[in-house]
N, C-alpha and C positions, 0 to 999 in steps of 0.2 A: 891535698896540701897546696898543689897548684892554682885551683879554684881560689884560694882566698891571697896569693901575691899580690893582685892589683888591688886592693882593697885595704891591705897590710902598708904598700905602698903609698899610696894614697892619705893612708893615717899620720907617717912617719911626714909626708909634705906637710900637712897642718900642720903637725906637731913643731917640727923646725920652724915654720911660719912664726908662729906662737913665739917660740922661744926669741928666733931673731927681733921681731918686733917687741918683746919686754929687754932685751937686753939694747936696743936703741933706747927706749922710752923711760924705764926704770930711772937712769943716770942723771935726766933733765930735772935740774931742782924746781922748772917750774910744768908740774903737770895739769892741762886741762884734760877734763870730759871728751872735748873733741879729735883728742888724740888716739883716744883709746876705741874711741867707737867704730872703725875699721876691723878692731881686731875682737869685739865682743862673737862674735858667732864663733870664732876657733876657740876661744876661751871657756867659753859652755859647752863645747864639743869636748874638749879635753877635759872641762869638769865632769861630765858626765858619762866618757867610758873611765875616768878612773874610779868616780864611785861605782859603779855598774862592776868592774873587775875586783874591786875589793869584798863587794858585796856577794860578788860570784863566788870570791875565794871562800870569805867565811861561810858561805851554804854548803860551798863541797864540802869542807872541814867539818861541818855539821851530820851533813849526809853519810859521812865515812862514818861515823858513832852511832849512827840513829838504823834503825830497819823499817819506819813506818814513813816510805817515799810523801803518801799525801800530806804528813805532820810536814816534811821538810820543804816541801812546794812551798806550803802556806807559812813558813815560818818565813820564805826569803822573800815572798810576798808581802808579808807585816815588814819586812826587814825595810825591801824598797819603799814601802810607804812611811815606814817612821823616819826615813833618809827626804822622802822628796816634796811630801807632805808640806815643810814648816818652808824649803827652798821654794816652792810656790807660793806658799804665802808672804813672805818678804818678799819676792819678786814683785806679787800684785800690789800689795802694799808701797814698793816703791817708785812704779808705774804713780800708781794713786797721788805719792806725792809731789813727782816729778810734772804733773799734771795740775795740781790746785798752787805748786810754789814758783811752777816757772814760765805761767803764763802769762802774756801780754795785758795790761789795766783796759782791754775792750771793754767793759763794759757800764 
């Protein structure tokens, strides 16, 4: 249990992080992009164990009903992919257009 305090700790700093920075930035009726981009990496951090922990919960939940362990692996494996699957594609997708809409008339 000790093993995982500085770690737990650590989580809890981001997370405050996070919070503090949207409760500054929310309030401003005028938001740009570049206000937020300091805090994009804590924000996909925190996007990402909270689906990871919800998706953990619903496999345990799964797991307590089922007795065929390999059925339940694979189901919370179909689970993450139908979860991160379409998140990476709108990602890349808006990399893509962040890329052909805002760049410079070089050429």
């Amino acid at each position: 249990f000790s093993r995982n305090q500085p770690a737990k700790a650590d989580l809890v700093t981001m997370i405050v992080t996070l919070y503090t920075w949207l409760a500054i930035t929310v309030p401003r009726p005028h938001k740009e992009e570049r206000f937020l981009f300091p805090i994009y990496p804590v924000l996909v951090l925190s996007s990402v164990l909270t689906v990871d922990h919800t998706l953990n919960f619903i496999g345990r939940i799964v797991a307590g009903f089922s007795r065929h362990k390999t059925l339940v692996r694979n189901q919370r494996i179909a689970l993450h992919c139908l979860v991160w699957l379409p998140v990476v594609a709108m990602s890349l997708c808006r990399v893509a257009a962040l890329h052909k809409y805002y760049t410079a008339p070089l050429q």
